[in-house]
C-alpha positions, 0 to 999 in steps of 0.5 A: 661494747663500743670500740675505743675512738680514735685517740684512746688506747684500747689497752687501757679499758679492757672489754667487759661483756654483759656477763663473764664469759664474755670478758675479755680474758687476760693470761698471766703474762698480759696483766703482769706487763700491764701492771708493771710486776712479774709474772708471779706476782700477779699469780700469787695475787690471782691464785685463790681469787673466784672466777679465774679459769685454771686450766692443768692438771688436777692437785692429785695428778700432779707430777710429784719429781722435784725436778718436775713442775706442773703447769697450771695456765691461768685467765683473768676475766676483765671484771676479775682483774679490774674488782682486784686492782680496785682492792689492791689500790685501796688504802689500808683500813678501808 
């Protein structure tokens, strides 16, 4: 990948390798402040999304206190992110 030229904002394409692995991977906190929306929104919107690597504990290890929550930390690969905005931007019915 090239790097941006002087002039443009890295932040508005995000690295994209030759194969997913070598996205760029965002956290939640990144994209939500990218697309102006709360942290979670965006893991509403990722939650049962394929290629978003999820790192917590297992469903059956999970605390079950109400008091307590687990903490699952979610990354969205670039590609992931830029096929989700992409379905998100389309008008209904297309």
């Amino acid at each position: 990948m090239s790097e941006p030229q002087s002039g443009q904002d890295a932040t508005q394409k995000p690295s994209v390798g030759e194969t997913i692995a070598e996205d760029k991977h965002f956290t939640v906190a990144e994209l939500a402040e990218r697309w102006h929306v709360s942290p979670n929104t965006v893991r509403r919107i990722f939650e049962g999304e394929g290629g978003v690597l999820r790192f917590g504990a297992a469903p059956e290890r999970r605390c079950r206190s109400p008091r307590r929550r687990h903490m699952t930390q979610m990354r969205i690969p670039a590609r992931v992110a830029q096929r989700v905005h992409a379905r998100l931007s389309q008008p209904n019915g297309q």
